[in-house]
N, C-alpha and C positions, 0 to 999 in steps of 0.2 A: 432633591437632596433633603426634603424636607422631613423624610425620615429616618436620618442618617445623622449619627453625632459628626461634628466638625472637629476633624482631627487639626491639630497644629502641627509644623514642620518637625519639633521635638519628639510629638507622640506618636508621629511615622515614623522615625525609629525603633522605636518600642514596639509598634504594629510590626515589622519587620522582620524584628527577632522574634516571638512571637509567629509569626506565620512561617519561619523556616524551622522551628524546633519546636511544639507544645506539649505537656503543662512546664513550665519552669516553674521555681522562685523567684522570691523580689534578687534575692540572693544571687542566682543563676544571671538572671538578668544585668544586674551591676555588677558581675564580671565581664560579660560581653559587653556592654555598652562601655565599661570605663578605657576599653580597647578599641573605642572608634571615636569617642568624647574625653572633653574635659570634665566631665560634671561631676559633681560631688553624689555620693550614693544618697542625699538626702533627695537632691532632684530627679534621681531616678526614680525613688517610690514617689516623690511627687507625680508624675507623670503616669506611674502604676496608678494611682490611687484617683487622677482624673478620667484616665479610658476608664474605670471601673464605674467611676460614678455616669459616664457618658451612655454605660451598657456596652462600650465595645469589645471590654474584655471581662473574664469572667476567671472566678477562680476556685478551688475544691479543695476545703481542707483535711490535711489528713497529718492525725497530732497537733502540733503546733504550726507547721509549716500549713502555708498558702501555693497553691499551684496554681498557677496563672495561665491562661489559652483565651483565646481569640473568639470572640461572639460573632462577626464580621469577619465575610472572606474578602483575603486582597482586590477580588473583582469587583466588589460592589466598594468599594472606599473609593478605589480607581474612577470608575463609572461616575459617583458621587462627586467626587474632584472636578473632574471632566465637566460635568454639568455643572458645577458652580462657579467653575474658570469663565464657560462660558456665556453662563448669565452676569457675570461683572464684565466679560470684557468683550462679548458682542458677536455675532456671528459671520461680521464682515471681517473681522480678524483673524477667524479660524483659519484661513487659506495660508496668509503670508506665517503664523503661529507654527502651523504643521509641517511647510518648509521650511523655515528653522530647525525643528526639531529635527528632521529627516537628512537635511545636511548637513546638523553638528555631530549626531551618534553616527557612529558607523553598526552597521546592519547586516546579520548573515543573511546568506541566499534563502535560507527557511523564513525570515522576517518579511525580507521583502517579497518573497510570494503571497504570506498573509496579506498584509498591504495592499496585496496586487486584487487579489481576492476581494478584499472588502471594496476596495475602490470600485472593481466589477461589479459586485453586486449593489453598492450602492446609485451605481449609476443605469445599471437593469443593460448590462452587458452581459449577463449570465446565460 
């Protein structure tokens, strides 16, 4: 992860919108956000203005407005997460971790064959 800005719970959100709709505005953006938060639109461009400075997001002006898109695909933040969950919390934990997660979401039959897949492969059942 060591080449990856560390997003905070707040600015995965922002990554979010963001990766389902690019370029917005700050503008654009705190309408969607103020539809899932409480936050004041001052804290939204806060949080614009720190992935910016993190390099995770980037943005093209044209006139006055700011269009904002994503330097960073959701796969690599993912991945990034993932590896630094499991550098704090240890790899004898990832077992009991990943059965939680698997027995709280519920999962279509297309998930759990992924799953099923990677487990094979990780385990050289392929």
């Amino acid at each position: 992860m060591s080449d990856k800005p560390r997003i905070s719970d707040a600015e995965w959100q922002v990554m979010r919108v963001l990766w389902r709709k690019s370029p917005l505005t700050a503008k654009e953006m705190i309408e969607i956000l103020s539809k899932k938060a409480t936050w004041k639109p001052e804290t939204i461009r806060t949080l614009i203005n720190r992935l910016a400075k993190k390099e995770a997001i980037g943005f093209e002006k044209k006139g006055r407005r700011h269009y904002f898109f994503p330097l960073l695909c959701k796969e690599e933040c993912i991945k990034a997460e993932a590896d630094s969950f499991v550098a704090r919390a240890g790899t004898t934990m990832l077992k009991p971790i990943l059965a939680a997660f698997i027995e709280k979401e519920k999962l279509s039959d297309k998930e759990i064959e992924e799953l099923q897949r990677i487990l094979d492969k990780k385990g050289g059942a392929e």
